[in-house]
N, C-alpha and C positions, 0 to 999 in steps of 0.2 A: 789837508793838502790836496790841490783838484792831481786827478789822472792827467800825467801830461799826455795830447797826444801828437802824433807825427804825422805830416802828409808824405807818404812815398813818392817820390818826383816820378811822373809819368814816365814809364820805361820806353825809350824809344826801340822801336826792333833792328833787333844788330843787321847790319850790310852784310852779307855772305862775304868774303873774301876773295878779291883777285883769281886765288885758284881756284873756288868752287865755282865761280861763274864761268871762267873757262870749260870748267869741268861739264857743266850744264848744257854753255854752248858747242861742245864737242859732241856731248849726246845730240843735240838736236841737229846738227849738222848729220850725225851718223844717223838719226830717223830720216832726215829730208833723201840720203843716198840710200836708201833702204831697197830701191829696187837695183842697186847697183851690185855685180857679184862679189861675195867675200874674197877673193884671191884680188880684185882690182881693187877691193875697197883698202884692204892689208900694204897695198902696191903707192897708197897717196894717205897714208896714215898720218905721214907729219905734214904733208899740206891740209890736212883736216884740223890738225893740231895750230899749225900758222893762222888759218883763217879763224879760227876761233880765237887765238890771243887778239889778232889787230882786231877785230870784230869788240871783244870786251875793251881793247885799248883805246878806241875810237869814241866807245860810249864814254869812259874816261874824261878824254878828250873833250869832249862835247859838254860836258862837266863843266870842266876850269876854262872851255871857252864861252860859257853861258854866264858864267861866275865872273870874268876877270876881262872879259869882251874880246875884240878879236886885234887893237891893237895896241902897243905900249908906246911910250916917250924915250925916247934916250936922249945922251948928252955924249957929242965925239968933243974933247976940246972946252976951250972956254965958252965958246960962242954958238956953237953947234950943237942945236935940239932940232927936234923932230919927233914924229911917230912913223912907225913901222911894224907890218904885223907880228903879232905877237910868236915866240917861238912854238906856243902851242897849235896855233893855227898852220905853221909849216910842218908839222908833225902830223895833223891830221890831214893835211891836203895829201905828202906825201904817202903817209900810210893808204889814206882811202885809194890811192889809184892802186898800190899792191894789193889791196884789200878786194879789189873789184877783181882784177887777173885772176888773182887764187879760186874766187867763186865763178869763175866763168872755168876757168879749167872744170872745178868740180861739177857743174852745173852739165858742163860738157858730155860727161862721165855718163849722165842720166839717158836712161832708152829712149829714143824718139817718141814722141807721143805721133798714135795717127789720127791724120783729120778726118773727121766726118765725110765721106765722098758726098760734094757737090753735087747735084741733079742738076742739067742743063737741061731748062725749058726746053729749047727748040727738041733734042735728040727722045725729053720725054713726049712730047709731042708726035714725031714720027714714029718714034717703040708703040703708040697706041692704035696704029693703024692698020 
């Protein structure tokens, strides 16, 4: 009698979950405000928490709107077809403009960076005289 043997079906790697990629994304949010102080950062904890969920809900999003396009067909009636976009598509247009306010608050939060003082020809011109 031969050895039977088996092929292992090529293991795909599991998708991290909903929560951990939130979870991921809230760390990196909390590196990106990293020069931000703890007492202000403690102060916008669940808008760090917000923009991380539509941030992973978006890519989501962007998912079932790659997969399934951006509009469907209905039917109002006997006679009444059409397309219009798709519900997912008003979920991410909506979300993303929340999704922008929240990082712009946060983004806001960040110390000024300062610019490189400018040198103006003319004024180094006369300083060398």
């Amino acid at each position: 009698m031969a050895a039977k043997t088996t092929k292992k079906a090529a293991a795909k790697p599991e998708k991290p979950s909903k929560e951990d990629r939130i979870a991921l994304e809230v760390e990196r949010l909390n590196t990106l405000l990293a020069g931000v102080g703890v007492a202000r950062l403690t102060g916008v904890e669940k808008l760090i928490d917000n923009a991380a969920f539509m941030a992973i809900t978006l890519e989501d999003l962007q998912v079932e709107i790659n997969a399934n396009g951006c509009v469907v067909e209905y039917k109002n009636g006997e006679n009444q077809y059409g397309t219009k976009k798709s519900p997912e598509v008003e979920a991410y247009s909506n979300l993303m403009q929340r999704y922008l306010a929240a990082m712009k608050q946060l983004i806001d939060l960040l110390p000024a960076e300062e610019a490189p003082a400018k040198s103006d020809p003319l004024m180094d011109f006369v300083g060398n005289k």
